[in-house]
N, C-alpha and C positions, 0 to 999 in steps of 0.2 A: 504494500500500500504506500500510496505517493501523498503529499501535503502541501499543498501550495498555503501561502499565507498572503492575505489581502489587505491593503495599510492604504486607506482613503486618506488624503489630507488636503490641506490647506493651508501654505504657507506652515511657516513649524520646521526649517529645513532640521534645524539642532535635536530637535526633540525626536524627529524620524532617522536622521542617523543614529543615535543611542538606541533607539529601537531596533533600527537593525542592527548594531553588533549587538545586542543582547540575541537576537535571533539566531547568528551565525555562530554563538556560544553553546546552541542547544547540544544535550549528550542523542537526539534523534534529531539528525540533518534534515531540514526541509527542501522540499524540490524546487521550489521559486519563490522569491518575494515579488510578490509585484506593489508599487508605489503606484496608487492611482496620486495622479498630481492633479486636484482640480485647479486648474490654471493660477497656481499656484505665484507670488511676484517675486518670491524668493529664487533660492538657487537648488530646489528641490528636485528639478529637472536632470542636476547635475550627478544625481545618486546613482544611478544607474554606472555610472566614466568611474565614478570614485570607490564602489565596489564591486564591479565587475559582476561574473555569473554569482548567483544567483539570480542575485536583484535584478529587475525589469520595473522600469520607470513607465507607468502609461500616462502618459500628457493627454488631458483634456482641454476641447478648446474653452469651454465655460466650466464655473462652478458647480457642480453636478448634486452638491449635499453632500449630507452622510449617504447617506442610502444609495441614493445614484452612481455614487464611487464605490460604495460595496458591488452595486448591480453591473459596473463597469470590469471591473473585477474579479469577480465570479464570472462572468462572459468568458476572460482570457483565460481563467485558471483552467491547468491542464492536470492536478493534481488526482485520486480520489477522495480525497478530503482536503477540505476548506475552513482553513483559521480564517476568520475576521477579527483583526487586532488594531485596536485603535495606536496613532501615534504616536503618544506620549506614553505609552505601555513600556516598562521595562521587564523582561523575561525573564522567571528564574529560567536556571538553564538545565530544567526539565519542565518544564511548561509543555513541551510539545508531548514529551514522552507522557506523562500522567494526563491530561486531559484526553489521546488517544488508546489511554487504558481505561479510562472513565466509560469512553465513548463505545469501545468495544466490548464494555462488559457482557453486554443485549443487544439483540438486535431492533430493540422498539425505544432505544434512548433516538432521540432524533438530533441533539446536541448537548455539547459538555462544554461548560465555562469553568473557571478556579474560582477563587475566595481573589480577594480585592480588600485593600486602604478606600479604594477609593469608589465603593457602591453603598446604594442603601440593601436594607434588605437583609436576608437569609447568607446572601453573601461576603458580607463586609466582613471583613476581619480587622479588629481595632486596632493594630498597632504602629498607626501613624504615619511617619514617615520613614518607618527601618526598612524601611526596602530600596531606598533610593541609590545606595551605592553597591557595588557589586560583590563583596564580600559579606554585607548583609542581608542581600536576596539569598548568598547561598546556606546561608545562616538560617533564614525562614523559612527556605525548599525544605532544607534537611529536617527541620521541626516538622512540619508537617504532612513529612513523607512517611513520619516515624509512624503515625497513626492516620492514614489516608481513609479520608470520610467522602462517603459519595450521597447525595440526599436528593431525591425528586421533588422538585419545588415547578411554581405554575408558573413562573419564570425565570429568566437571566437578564443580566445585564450584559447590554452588545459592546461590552468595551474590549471583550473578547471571547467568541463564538466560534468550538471546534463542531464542523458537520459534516457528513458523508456526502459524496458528490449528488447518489439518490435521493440523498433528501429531499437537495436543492433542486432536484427534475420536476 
């Protein structure tokens, strides 16, 4: 199974580079990042020259939304599963791996997201801001790999959404 990851933005170039070397740090390699750039005035354009393969830059000519850069997105993605991961997302560096263990537990899950600082809800996890640097993201993977809790709740937060490419059919 392949995993394409889909990074809608706008403008944010900083914030989608640390995105992505969090991504390129994961212990399960993804097949493509694609950068939907909604016409972006930054230098966001430029991601693709600055890290090479994976990353795929897709330039829109107009601001497309959130949504519309997901739906952009997911068009190109050639993966069988589909991360949608917002830009200022910083990845522990098994993010890809346990969400796609989540996801595969069953075949009737339809998507798996992680815990979050930064959602309301079933999801949030309260502690702040320890995840910011990368020695403390791998500090709160490892916590919370010790006892991995998986819960069916009536939603997610889309700040980041792992699915199978049949979902999306």
């Amino acid at each position: 199974m392949t995993c394409s990851v889909v990074i809608p933005c706008f403008n944010g170039v900083a914030l989608t580079r640390a995105c992505i070397e969090s991504l390129l740090q994961q212990s399960e390699p993804v097949q493509e990042i694609l950068v939907v750039d909604n016409a972006s005035t930054d230098a966001t354009a430029q991601l693709a020259d600055e890290f090479g393969a994976p990353v795929t830059v897709l330039r829109q000519p107009e601001n497309l939304g959130f949504a519309g850069g997901v739906n952009a997105g997911i068009a190109a993605a050639t993966g069988d599963e589909v991360l949608i991961l917002n830009n200022d997302t910083l990845a522990a560096s098994n993010l890809v791996a346990e969400l796609r263990r989540a996801l595969r537990a069953a075949p009737d899950i339809g998507a798996a997201a992680p815990v979050s600082n930064c959602v309301k809800g079933e999801a949030l996890l309260p502690v702040g801001h320890l995840g910011k640097e990368p020695a403390s993201r791998r500090q709160l993977a490892a916590a919370l790999s010790e006892a991995p809790v998986a819960q069916d709740v009536d939603t997610l937060a889309g700040l980041c959404l792992l699915m199978r490419r049949s979902t999306l059919a």
